[in-house]
N, C-alpha and C positions, 0 to 999 in steps of 0.2 A: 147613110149614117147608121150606127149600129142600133139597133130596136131596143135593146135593151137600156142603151144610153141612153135615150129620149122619156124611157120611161121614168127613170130615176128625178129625185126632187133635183129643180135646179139648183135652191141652193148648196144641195151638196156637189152638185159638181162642180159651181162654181168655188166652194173651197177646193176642191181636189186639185182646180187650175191654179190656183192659190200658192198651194202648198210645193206643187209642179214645179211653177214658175221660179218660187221662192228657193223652194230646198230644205226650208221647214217648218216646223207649225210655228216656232214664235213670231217669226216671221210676215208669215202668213196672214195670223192674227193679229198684226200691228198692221194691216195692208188691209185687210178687213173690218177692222175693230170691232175683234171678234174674242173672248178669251178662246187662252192654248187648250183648255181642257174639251170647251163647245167643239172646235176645231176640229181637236182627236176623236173626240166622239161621233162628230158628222164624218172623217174618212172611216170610218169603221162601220158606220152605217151605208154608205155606200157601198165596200167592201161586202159587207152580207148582203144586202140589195141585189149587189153583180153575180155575185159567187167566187168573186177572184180577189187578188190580191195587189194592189195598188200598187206598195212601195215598199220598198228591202229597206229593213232599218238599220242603221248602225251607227257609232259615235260618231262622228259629224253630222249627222241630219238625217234625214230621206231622200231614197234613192228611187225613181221610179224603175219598177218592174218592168218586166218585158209585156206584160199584158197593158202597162201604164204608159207604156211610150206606144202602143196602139190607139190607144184612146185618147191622148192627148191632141192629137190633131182637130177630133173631131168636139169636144170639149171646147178647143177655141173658136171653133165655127161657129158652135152654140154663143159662148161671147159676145162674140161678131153680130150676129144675126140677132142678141135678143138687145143690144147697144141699139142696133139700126130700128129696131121697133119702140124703144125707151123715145130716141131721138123726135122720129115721126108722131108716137102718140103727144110728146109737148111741145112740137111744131104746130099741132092743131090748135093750141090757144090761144083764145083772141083778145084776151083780156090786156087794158094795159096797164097791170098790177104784177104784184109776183117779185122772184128775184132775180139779179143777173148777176154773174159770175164773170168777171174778168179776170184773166190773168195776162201778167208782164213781168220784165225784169225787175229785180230788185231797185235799179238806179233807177227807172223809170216811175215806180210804184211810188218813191221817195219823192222824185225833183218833178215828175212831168203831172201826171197825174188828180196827186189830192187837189188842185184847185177847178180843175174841168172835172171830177166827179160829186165836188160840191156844189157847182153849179148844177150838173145835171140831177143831182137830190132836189134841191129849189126847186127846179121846174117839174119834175115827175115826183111829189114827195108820196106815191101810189108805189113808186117802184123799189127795191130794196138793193143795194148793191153791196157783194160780194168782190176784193181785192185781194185776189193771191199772187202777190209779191215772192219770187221765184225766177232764178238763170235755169231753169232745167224749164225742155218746153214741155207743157202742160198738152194732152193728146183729148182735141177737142170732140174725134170722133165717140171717144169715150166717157162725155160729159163732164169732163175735170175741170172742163170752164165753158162758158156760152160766147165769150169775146174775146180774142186775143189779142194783143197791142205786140206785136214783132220788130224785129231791128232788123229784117232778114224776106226775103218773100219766101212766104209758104207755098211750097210745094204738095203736099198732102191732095190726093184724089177728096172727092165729096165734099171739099173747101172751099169755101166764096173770100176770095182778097182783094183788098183793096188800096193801093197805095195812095201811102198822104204827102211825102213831100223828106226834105233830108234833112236832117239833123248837122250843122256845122260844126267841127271841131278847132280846138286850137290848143295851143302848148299855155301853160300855166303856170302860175307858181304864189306861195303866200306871198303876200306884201314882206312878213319877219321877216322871211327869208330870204325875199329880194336884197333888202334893205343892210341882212349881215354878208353872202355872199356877191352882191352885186345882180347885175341886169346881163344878161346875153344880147350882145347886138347881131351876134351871126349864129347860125344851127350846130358850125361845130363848134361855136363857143361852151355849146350845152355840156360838151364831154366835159370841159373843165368846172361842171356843177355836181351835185349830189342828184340823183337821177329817180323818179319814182316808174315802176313800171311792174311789170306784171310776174307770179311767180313762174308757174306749168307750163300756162298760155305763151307762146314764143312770138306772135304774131307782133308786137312790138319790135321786136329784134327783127325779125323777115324784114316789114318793111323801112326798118331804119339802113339794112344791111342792102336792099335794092338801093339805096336811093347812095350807094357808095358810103355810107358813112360806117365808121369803126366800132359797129355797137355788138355787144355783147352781154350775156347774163350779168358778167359781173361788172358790166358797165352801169346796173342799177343798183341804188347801195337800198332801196328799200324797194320789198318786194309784196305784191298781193293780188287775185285774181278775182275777189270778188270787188267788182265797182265802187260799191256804195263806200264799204273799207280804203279802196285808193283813193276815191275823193274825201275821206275826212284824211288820211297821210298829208294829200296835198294841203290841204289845208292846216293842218296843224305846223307846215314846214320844213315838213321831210327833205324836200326838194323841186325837181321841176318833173311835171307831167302832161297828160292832155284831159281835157274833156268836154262837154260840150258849151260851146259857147253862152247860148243864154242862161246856164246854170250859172259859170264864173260871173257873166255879167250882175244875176240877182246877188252875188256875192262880196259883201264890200273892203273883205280881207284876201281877197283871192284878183291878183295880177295876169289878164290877158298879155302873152307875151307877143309882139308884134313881129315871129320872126317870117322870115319870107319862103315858108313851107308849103306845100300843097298835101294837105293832112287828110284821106279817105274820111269821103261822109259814113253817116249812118242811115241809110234809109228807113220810111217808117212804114208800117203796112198795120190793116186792123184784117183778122181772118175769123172765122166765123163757119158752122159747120150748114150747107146746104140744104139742109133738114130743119133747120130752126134758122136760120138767116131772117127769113118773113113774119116770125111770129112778131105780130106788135109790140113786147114790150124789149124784145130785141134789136127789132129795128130804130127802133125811138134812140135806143142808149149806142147805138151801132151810131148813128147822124149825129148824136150831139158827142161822142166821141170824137168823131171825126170833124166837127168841125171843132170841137175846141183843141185838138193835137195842131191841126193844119194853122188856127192862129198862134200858135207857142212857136212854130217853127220859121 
């Protein structure tokens, strides 16, 4: 690594990666929560620090230099390595106080959750919990969360997972709208309904289209890709959809459709970064996570 990089404050080079990453200081600075001007002034101070020159400016943003795309490799190493030591020094605590940081999808943060993390407040009222409700995954090796609640098995190096069991789906639809439209007794009854499904995301179409049936984008007449949004559509009536079973069930306006599908589960995993897996007030919220998901499901 270069000597002179090592010498410089970290936090300036950690905005330098920042800005790198970013492409600009406002950027940057909302990545940081840093003001643009603190920003400017830490690449400039770097800048004299090195003796060189970071980033070629122009109307669209910053452009890293050729001395800047040298140093950026080793900038992220730094990252890397001072994450792995952040990680390790609060894996040492033995306390069972403190806070935990989960994060899950948005539907999940909504339907599964708030009642297993009200219990686990009861029982641990030492421990403080943090819920970042979010479909983008949250990078545990980088402390953005302490627990993860996945629909997916994590694959990430330095990750401890563990799976809890599957999530049941079924086709749906409001009672109104049964009630004015009618009831489907067969699947391709469904085309002859108003259809809810997803906008970008195609994966409704794939597997409607394996399983032979005639479905297409505009086979759905209302469209949306964030979950939590498609399940109030359904609910309000839009038409017929899917989602998870015990969600419809706690639902007393929303109609399990009984058609004879075989609808892909969701599996559920909790993941957790190796370095902090054992810390006590992790582990604690790690158990009673998982046992209160596995009895929902």
């Amino acid at each position: 690594m270069d000597k002179s990089l090592t010498h410089a404050d970290w936090s300036l080079i950690q905005s330098f990666l920042a800005v790198a990453e970013t492409g600009s200081l406002s950027a940057a600075a909302r990545q940081l929560d840093r003001s643009q001007p603190t920003l400017g002034r830490q690449i400039q101070a770097l800048e004299v620090e090195l003796s060189v020159s970071l980033f070629e400016r122009h109307a669209r943003g910053l452009k890293l230099s050729e001395v800047g795309v040298q140093l950026l490799p080793m900038a992220q190493q730094m990252h890397s390595a001072m994450n792995a030591f952040n990680l390790a020094a609060a894996g040492q605590s033995q306390q069972l106080e403190g806070s935990v940081r989960i994060t899950a999808s948005v539907f999940a943060a909504h339907h599964l959750l708030p009642s297993i993390l009200a219990n686990i407040r009861q029982q641990e009222p030492a421990i403080q919990l943090e819920l970042v409700a979010t479909d983008t995954s949250e990078n545990l090796l980088y402390r953005e969360a302490d627990i993860a609640v996945r629909m997916y098995r994590p694959e990430q190096m330095d990750i401890v997972s563990r799976y809890l069991g599957d999530v049941p789906l079924c086709f749906c639809a409001a009672k109104s709208y049964l009630d004015r439209a009618g009831r489907p007794e067969t699947p391709e009854d469904m085309f002859h309904h108003d259809l809810v499904g997803f906008d970008a995301n195609e994966e409704i179409i794939k597997k409607m289209q394996e399983k032979g049936w005639p479905a297409s984008r505009n086979s759905f007449t209302t469209r949306c890709d964030l979950q939590s949004a498609y399940w109030e559509l359904i609910r309000a009536g839009c038409g017929i959809g899917f989602s998870q079973i015990q969600v419809v069930e706690a639902d007393p306006d929303v109609e399990i459709l009984p058609l004879d599908v075989d609808i892909p589960i969701l599996p559920v995993w909790l993941a957790a970064p190796q370095a902090m897996r054992q810390t006590p007030r992790i582990r604690r919220v790690w158990d009673l996570l998982a046992e209160g998901l596995k009895a929902s499901l």
